[in-house]
Rosetta silent file (secondary structure, phi, psi, omega in degrees, C-alpha in Angstrom):
SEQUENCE: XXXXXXXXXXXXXXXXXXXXXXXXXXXXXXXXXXXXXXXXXXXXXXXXXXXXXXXXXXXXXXXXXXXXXXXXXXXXXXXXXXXXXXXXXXXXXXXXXXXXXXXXXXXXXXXXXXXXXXXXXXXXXXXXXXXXXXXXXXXXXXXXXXXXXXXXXXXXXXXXXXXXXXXXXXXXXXXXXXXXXXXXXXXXXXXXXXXXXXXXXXXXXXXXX
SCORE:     score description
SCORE:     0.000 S_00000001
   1 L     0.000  145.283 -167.291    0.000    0.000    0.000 S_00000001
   2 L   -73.340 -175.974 -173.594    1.713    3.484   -0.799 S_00000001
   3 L   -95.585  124.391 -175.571    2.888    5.484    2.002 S_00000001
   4 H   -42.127  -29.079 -156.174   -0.085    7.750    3.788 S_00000001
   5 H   -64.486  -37.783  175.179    2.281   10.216    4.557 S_00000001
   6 H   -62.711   -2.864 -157.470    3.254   10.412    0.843 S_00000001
   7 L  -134.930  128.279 -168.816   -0.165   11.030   -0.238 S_00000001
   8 L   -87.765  127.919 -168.105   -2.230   15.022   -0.122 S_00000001
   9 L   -78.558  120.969 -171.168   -5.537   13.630    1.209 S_00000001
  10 L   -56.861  144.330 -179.923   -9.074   14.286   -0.778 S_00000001
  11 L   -28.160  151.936  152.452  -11.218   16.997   -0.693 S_00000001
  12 L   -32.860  152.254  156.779  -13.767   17.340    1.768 S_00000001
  13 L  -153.475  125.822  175.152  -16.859   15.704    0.404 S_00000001
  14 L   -59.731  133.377 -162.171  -20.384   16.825    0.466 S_00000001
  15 L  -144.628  123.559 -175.362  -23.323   14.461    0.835 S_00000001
  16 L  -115.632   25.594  146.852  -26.817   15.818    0.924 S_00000001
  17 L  -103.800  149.065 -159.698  -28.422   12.336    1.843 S_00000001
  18 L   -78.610  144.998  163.066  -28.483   10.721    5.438 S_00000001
  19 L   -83.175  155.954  155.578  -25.947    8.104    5.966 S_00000001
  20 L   -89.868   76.958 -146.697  -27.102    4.682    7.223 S_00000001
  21 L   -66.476   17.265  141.787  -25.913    3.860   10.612 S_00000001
  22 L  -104.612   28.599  172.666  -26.209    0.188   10.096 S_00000001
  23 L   -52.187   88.868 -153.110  -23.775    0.648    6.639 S_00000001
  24 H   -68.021  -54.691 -156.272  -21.593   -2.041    8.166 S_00000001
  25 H   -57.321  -29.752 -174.863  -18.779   -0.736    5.720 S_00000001
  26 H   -95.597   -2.557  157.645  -19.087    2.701    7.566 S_00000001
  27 H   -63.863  -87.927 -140.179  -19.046    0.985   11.313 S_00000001
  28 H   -73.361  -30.755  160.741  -15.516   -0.452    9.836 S_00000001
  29 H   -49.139  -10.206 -168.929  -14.270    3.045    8.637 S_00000001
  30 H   -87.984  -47.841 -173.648  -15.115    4.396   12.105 S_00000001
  31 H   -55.123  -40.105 -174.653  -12.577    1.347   13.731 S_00000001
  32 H   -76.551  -43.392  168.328  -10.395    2.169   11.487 S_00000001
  33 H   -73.222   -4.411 -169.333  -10.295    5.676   11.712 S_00000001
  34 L  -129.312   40.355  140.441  -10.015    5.728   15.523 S_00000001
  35 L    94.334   32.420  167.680   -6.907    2.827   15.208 S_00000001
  36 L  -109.480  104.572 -167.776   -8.349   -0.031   14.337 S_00000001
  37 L   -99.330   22.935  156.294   -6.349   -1.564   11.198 S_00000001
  38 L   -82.634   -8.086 -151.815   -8.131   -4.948   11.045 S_00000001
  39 H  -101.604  -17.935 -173.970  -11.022   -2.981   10.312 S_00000001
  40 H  -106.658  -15.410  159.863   -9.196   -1.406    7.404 S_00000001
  41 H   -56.567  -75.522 -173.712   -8.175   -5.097    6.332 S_00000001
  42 H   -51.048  -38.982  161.002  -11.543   -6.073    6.148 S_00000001
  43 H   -44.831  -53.370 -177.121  -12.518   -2.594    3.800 S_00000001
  44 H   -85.630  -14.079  153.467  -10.212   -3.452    1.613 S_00000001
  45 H   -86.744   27.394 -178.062  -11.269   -7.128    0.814 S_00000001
  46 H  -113.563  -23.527 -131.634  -14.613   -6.284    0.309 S_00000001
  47 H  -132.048  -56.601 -148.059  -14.282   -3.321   -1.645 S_00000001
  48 H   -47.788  -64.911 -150.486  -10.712   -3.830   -3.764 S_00000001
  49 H   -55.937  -45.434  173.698  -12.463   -6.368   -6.613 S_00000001
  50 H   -56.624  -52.050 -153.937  -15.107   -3.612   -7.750 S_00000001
  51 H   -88.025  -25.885  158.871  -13.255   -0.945   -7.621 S_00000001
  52 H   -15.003  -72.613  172.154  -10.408   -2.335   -9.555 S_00000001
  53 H   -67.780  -19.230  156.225  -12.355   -3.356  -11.916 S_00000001
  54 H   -79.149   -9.547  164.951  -14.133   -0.410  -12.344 S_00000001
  55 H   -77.331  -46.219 -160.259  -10.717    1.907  -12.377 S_00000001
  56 L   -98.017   22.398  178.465   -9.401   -0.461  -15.680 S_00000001
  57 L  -109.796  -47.739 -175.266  -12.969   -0.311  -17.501 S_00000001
  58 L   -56.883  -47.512 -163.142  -12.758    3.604  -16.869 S_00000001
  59 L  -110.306  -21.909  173.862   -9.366    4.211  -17.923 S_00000001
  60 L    97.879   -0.373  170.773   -8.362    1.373  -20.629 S_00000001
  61 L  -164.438  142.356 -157.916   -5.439    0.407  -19.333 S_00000001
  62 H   -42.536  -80.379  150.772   -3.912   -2.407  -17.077 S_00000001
  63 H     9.214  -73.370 -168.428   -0.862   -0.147  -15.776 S_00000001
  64 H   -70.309  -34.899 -172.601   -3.228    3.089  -15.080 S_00000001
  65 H   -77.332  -46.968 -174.087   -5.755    1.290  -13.364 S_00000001
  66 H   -33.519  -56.145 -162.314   -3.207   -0.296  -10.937 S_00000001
  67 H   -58.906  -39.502  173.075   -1.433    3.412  -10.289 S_00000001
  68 H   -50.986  -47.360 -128.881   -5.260    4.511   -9.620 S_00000001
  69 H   -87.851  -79.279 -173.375   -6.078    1.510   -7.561 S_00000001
  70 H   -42.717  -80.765  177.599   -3.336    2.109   -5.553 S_00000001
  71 H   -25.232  -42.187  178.133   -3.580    6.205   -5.184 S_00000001
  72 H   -66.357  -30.482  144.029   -7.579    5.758   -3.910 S_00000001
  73 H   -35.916  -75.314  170.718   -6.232    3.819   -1.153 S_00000001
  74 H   -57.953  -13.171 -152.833   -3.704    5.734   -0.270 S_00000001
  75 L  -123.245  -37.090  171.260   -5.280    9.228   -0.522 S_00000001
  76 L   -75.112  -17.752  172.370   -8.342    7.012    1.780 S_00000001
  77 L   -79.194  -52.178 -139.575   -5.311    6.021    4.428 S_00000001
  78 L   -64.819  -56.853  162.193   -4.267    9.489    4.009 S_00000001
  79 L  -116.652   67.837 -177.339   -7.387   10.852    5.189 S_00000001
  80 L   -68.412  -46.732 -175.579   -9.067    8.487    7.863 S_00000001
  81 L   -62.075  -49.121 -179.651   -9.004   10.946   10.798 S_00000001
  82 L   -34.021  -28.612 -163.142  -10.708   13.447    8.684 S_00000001
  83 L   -51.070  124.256 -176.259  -13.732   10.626    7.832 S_00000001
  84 L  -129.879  160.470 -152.984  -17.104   11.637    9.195 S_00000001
  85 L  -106.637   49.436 -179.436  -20.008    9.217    8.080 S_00000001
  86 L   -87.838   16.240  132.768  -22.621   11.695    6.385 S_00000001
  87 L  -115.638 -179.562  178.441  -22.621    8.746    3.527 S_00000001
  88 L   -79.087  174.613 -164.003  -22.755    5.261    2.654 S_00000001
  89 H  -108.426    4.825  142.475  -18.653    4.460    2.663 S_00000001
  90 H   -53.056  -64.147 -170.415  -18.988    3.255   -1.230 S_00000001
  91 H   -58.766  -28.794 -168.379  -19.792    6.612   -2.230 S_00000001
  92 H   -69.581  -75.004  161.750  -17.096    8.396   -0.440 S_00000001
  93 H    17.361  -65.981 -173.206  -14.894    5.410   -2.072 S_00000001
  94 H  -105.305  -16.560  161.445  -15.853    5.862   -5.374 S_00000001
  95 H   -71.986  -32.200  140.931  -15.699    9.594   -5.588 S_00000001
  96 H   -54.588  -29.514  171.756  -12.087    9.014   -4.519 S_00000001
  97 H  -109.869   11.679  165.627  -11.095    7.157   -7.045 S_00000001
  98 H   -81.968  -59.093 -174.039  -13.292    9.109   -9.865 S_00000001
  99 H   -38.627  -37.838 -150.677  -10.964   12.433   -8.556 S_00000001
 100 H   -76.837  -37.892 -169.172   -8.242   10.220   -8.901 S_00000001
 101 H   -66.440  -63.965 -160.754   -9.699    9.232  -12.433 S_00000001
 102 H   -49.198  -80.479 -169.476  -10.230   13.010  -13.165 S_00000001
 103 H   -38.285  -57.650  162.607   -7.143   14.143  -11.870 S_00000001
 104 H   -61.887  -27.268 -164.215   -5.288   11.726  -14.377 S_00000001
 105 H   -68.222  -60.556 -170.114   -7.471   12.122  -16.980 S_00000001
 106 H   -67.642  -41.813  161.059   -6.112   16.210  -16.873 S_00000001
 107 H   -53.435  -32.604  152.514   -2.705   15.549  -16.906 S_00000001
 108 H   -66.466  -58.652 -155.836   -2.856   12.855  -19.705 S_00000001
 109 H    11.916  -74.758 -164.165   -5.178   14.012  -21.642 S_00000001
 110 H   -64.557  -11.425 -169.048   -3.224   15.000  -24.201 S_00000001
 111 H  -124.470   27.024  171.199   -1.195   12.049  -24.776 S_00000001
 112 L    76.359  134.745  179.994   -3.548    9.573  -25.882 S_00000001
 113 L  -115.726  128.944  165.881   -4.412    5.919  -24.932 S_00000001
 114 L   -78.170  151.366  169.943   -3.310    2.090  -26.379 S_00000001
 115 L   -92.126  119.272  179.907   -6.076   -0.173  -26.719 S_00000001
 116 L  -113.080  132.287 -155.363   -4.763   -3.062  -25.587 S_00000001
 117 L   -78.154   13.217  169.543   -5.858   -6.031  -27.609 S_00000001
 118 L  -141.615   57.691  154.084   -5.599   -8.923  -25.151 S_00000001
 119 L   -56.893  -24.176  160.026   -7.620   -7.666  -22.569 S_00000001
 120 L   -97.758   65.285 -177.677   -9.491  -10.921  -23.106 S_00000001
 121 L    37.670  -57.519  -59.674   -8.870  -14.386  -23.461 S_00000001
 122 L   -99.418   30.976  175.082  -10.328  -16.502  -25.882 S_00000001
 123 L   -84.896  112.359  175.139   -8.892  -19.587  -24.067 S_00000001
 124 L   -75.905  142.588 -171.080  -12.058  -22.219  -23.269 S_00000001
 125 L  -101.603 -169.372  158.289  -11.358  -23.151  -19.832 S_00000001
 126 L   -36.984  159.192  178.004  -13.329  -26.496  -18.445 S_00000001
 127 L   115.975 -167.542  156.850  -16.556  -26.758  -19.148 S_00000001
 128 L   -77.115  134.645 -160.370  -18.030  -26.411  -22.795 S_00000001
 129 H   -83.824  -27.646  166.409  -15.452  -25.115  -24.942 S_00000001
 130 H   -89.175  -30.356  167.117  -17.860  -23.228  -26.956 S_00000001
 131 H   -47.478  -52.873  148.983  -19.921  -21.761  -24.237 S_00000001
 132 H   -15.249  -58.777  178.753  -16.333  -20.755  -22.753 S_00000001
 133 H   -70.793  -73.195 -175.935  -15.982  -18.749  -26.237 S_00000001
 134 H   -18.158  -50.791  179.448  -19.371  -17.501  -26.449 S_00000001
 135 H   -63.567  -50.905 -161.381  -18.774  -15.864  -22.740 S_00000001
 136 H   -91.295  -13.130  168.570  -15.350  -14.764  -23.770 S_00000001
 137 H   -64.739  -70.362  176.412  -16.932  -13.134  -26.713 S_00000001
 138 H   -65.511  -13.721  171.777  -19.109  -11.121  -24.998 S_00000001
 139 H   -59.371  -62.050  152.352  -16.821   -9.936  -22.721 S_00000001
 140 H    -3.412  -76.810 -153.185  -14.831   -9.048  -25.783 S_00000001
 141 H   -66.088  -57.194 -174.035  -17.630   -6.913  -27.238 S_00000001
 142 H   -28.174  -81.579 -127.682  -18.559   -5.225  -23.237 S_00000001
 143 H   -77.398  -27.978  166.019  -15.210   -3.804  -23.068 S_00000001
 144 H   -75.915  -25.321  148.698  -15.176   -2.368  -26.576 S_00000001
 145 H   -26.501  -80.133 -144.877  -18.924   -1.215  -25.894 S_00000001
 146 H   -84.549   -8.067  178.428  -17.708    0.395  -23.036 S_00000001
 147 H   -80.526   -7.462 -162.647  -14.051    2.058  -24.585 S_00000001
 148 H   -92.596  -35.970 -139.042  -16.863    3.469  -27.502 S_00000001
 149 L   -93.724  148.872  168.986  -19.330    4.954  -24.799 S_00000001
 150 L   -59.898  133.532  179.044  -18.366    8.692  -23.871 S_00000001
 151 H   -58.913  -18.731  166.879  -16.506    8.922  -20.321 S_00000001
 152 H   -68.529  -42.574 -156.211  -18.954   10.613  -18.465 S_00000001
 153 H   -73.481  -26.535 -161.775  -22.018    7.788  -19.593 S_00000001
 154 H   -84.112  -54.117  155.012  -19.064    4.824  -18.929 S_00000001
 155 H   -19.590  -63.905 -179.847  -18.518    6.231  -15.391 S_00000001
 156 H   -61.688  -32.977 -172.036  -22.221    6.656  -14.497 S_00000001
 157 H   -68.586  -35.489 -158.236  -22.673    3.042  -15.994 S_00000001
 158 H   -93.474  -41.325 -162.273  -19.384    1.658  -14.042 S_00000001
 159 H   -76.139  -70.773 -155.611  -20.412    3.650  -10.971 S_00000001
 160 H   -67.101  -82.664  160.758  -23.666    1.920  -10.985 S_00000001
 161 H   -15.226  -95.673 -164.942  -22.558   -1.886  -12.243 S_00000001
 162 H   -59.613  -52.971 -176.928  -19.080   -2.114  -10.092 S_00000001
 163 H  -115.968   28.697  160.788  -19.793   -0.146   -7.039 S_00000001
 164 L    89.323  -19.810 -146.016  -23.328   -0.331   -6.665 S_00000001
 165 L   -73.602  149.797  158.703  -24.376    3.543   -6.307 S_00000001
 166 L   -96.713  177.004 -174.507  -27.659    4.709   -6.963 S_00000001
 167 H   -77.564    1.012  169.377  -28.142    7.415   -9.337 S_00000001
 168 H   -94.276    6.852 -171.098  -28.589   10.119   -6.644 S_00000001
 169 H   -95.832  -10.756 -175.318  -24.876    8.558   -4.900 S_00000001
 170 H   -94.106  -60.168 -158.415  -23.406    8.561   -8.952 S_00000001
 171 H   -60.982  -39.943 -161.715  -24.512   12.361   -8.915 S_00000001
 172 H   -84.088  -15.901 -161.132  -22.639   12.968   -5.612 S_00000001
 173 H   -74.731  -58.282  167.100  -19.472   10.668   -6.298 S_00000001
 174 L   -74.699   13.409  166.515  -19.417   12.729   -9.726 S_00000001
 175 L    72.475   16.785  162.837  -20.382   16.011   -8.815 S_00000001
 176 L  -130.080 -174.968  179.287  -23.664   16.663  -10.835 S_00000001
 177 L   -51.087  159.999 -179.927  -27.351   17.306  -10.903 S_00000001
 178 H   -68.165  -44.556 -174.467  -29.365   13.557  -10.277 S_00000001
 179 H   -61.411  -43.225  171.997  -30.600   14.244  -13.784 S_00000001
 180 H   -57.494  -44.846  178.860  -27.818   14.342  -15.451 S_00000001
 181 H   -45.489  -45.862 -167.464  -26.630   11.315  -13.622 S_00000001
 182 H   -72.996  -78.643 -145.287  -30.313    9.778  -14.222 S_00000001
 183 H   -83.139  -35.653  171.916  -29.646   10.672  -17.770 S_00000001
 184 H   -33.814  -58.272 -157.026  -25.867    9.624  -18.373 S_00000001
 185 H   -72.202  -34.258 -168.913  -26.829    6.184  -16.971 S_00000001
 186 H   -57.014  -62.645 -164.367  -30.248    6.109  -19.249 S_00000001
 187 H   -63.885  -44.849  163.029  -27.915    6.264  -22.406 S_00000001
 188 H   -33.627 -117.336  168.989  -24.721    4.100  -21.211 S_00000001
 189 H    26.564  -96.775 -178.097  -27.642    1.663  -21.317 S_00000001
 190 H   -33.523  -38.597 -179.764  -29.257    2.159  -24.149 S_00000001
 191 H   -57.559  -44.157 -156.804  -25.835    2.252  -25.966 S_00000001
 192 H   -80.210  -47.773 -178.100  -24.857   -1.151  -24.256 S_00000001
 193 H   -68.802   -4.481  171.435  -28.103   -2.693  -25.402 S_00000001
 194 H   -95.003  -35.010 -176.430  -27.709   -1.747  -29.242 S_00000001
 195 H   -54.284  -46.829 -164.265  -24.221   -3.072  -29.291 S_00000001
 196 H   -89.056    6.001 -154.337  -25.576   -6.475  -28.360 S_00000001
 197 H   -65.874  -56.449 -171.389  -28.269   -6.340  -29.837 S_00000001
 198 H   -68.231  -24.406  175.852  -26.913   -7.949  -33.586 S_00000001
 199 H   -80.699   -3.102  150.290  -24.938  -10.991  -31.333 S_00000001
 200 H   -53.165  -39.001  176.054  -27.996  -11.575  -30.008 S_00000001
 201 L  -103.768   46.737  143.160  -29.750  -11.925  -33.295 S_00000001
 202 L   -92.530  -46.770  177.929  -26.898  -13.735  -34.300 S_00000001
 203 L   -75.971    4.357 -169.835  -26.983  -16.623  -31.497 S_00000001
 204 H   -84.403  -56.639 -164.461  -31.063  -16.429  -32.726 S_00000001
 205 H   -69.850  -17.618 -161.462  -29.933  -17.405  -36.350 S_00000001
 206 H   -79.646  -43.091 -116.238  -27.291  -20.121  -35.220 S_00000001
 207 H  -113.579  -16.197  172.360  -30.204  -22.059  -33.321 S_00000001
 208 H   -78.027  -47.870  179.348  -32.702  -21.768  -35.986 S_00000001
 209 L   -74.797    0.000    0.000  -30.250  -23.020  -38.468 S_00000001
């Protein structure tokens, strides 16, 4: 885990909905902020698999997600005594590592992203070897679906999917109106459901023929 010390510790962050004071995840931020570090052990194997994966769907690359992964941690070590529970302890979470997202986003910009083309598999594992593929297909198609969809709609979608949020906890983790959030997530949707739409009426067409 980087070093806290090493790391300038995230904005305040505003929450205009009541926390839940049976969030269990925000009972283990409170042990944790007041010196309990199993309690921050336990945060982080609950929490780490989502938000990974939602850091390398967001940014497109293995490398970037990691450096992310890691910084959202560290910048959440960095500021535990600050933590006060006025949310559920996903959103505060995931609005750390969308800043984090952000924050890289503005410094890169400019320099472009690889696609990298064996993000997937196509190895059938046990099992049926074509179902294997089938699965490994679609995976295939999600992640180019989701490198096609504009970064605010793959965020509200990834936000939702990966960590869970509802759309008024995607408006606060990303800092806009509900509608827009409401509306981001409407199209990420719609988008994702056109993509699939022809290998659906493709697996239609194998089974007829």
């Amino acid at each position: 885990m980087p070093d806290a010390d090493a790391v300038t510790p995230p904005p305040a962050v505003a929450y205009t909905g009541p926390m839940t004071p049976s969030d269990p995840d925000v009972r283990l931020m409170l042990r944790y902020r007041d010196g309990d570090p199993a309690a921050f052990d336990a945060l982080y194997s609950r929490h780490k698999d989502g938000l990974y994966r939602y850091l390398l769907r967001l940014c497109l690359d293995p490398a970037t997600a990691e450096d992310l992964f890691q910084e959202a941690w560290g910048k959440l070590i960095a500021a535990r005594h600050r933590y006060r529970p006025t949310a559920r302890f996903s959103t505060y979470l995931y609005r750390v590592a969308h800043n984090c997202f952000v924050d890289h986003y503005r410094r890169h910009r400019n320099r472009g992203r690889e696609e990298d083309a064996d993000a997937v598999a196509l190895t059938a594992r046990d099992g049926d070897p074509g179902r294997e593929t089938e699965r490994a297909l679609a995976r295939v198609r999600l992640e180019r679906l989701l490198a096609a969809l504009p970064p605010e709609q793959r965020d509200a979608f990834l936000l939702r999917e990966e960590g869970g949020l509802s759309v008024a906890e995607i408006a606060e983790a990303t800092g806009v109106g509900a509608e827009t959030a409401k509306s981001r997530l409407r199209y990420a949707y719609r988008k994702l459901r056109e993509g699939f739409a022809p290998l659906a009426e493709g697996a239609g067409g194998r089974e007829d023929g």
